[in-house]
N, C-alpha and C positions, 0 to 999 in steps of 0.2 A: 347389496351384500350385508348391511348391518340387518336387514328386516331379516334373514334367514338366524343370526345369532339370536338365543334367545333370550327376554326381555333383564333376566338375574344377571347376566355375564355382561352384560352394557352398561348397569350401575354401575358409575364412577367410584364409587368405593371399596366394590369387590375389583377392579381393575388395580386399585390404588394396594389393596391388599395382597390381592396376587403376586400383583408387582415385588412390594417390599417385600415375600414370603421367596420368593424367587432371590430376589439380591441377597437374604440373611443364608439362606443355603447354599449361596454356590460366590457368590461373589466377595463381601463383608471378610473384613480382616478376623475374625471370629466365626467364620464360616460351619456350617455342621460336617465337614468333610473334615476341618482340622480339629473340630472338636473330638472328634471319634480316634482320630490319630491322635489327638493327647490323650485323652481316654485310654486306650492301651499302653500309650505308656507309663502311666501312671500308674496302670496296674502291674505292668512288668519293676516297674520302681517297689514296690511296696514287695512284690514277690523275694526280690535280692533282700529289701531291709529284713523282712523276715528269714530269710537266709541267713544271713551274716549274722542278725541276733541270735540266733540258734547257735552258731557257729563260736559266737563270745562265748555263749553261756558254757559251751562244750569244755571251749580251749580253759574258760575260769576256772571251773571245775578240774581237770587236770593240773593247771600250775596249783590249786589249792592242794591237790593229791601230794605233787613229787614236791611243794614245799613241807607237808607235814610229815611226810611217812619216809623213813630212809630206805626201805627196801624197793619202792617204788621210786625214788630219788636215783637210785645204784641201778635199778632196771633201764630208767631209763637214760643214762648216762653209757651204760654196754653198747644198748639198742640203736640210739643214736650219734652219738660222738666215738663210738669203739673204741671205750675205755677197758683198762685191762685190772688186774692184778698183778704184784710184783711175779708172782708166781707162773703166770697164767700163760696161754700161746693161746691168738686167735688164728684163725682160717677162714677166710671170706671165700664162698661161693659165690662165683658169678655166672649165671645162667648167660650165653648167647643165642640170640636167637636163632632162628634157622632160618638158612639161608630160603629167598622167595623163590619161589618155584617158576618160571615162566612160562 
């Protein structure tokens, strides 16, 4: 049976290599299977950090807005907390949805 294998694949060192090439892929606690599976996550990590940076930078920029400017200060005190005027009447509209059809 070994005469049929040929003479490259018999050398003990391409055996030896194979071998170790086989365990770092599939076996080894650092395996290429879990590397690839870190690998994306890592990239989905980096996606959110850039998300959420974006996200400060937005939210910064608005508290700089309604700290400096009273009319956007009073905007958004109506808009969100439904603040009034001594004078004023609100009316909240509340859309319900419609019922699901079956």
């Amino acid at each position: 049976m070994w005469q049929r294998i040929p003479p490259f694949f018999r050398n003990k060192y391409v055996i030896a290599g194979f071998t170790l090439l086989v365990w770092l892929i599939f076996f080894d606690r650092n395996n290429f299977i879990a590397q690839v599976k870190l690998g994306s996550i890592l990239n989905e990590q980096r996606q959110q950090k850039e998300y959420y940076n974006n996200e400060i930078k937005r939210d910064s920029a608005a508290i700089h807005d309604i700290l400096t400017d009273s009319v956007s200060l009073e905007k958004f005190a109506r808009e969100k907390y439904l603040m009034k005027r001594d004078n004023e009447d609100i009316y909240l509209i509340v859309e319900e949805k419609e019922a699901e059809e079956k």
